[in-house]
C-alpha positions in Angstrom: 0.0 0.0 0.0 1.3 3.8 -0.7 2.2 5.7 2.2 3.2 9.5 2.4 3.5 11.6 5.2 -0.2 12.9 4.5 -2.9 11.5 2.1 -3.0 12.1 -1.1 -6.2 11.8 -3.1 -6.0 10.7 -6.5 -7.0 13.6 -7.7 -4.7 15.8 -6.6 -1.8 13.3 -7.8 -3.4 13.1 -11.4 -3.5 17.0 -11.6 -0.2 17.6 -10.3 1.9 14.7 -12.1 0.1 14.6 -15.0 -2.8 17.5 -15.8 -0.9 20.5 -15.2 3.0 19.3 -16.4 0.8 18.4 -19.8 -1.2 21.8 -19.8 -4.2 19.0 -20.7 -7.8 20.2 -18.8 -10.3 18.1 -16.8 -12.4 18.2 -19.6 -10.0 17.7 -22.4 -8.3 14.4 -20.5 -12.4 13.1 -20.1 -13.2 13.7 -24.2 -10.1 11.5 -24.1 -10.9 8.7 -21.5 -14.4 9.0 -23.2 -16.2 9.8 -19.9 -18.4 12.8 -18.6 -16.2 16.0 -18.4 -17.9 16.2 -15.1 -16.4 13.2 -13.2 -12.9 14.2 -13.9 -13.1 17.7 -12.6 -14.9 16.2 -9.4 -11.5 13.8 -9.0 -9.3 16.3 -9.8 -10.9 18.9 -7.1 -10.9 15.8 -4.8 -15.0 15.5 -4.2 -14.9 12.1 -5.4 -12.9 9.1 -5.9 -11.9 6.9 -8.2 -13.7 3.7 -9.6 -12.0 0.6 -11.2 -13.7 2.1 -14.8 -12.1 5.4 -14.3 -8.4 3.6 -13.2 -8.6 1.1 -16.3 -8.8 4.1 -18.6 -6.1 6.3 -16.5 -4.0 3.2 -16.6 -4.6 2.9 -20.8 -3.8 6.7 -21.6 -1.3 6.8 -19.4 0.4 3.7 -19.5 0.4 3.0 -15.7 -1.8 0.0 -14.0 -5.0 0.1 -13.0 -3.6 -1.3 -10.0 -1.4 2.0 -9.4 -4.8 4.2 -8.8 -6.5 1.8 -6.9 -4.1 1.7 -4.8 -4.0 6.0 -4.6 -7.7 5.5 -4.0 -6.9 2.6 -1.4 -4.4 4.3 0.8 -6.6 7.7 0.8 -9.7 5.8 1.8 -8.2 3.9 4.9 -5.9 7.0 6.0 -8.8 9.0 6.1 -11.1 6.6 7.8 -8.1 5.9 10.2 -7.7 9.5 11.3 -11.7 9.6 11.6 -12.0 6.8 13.7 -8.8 7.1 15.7 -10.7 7.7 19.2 -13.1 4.9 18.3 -10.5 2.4 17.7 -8.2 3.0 20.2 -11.0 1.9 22.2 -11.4 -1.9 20.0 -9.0 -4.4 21.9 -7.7 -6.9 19.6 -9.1 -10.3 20.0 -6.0 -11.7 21.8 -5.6 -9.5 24.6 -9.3 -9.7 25.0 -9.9 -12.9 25.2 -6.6 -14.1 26.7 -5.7 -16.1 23.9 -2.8 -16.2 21.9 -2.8 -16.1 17.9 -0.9 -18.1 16.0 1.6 -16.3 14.3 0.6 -14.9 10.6 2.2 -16.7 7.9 2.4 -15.3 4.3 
């Protein structure tokens, strides 16, 4: 999974690394991808996120992996919802310590 010291939506990766270096709009990239102009400028302005539709065709036009936005839309997704839910969680015991049972150790 990506990690940076804060995290960074999707959107704001694909307009800084790739929109504004190629001087290419929101809408102009979307007549490209084929989509509604619309749900490119709401990635890029960060109001929404990414589906596995919008990552294949990022991944096509800009020869990356579908994989490679996911996982920008992964990581933003669960390091958000961690820093919401940080007082709730610190409050969840893991099973072990709860229970008084040990775990087997994890094995890849």
């Amino acid at each position: 999974m990506l990690r940076f010291s804060r995290p960074i939506h999707p959107g704001e990766y694909l307009r800084e690394e790739y929109l504004t270096p190629l001087g290419m709009s929101a809408g102009q990239l979307a007549r490209h991808l084929r989509l509604p102009r619309t749900r490119i400028e709401r990635i890029v302005k960060e109001e929404i996120g990414l589906t596995p539709d919008t990552a294949l065709r990022l991944a096509r036009v800009f020869d990356t992996t579908p994989q490679f936005w996911m996982n920008f839309q992964q990581a933003w997704e669960l390091e958000t919802a961690a820093e919401r839910l940080k007082d709730e969680l610190a409050h969840i015991e893991p099973m072990d310590r709860a229970a008084g049972v040990s775990t087997p150790p994890h094995r890849p």
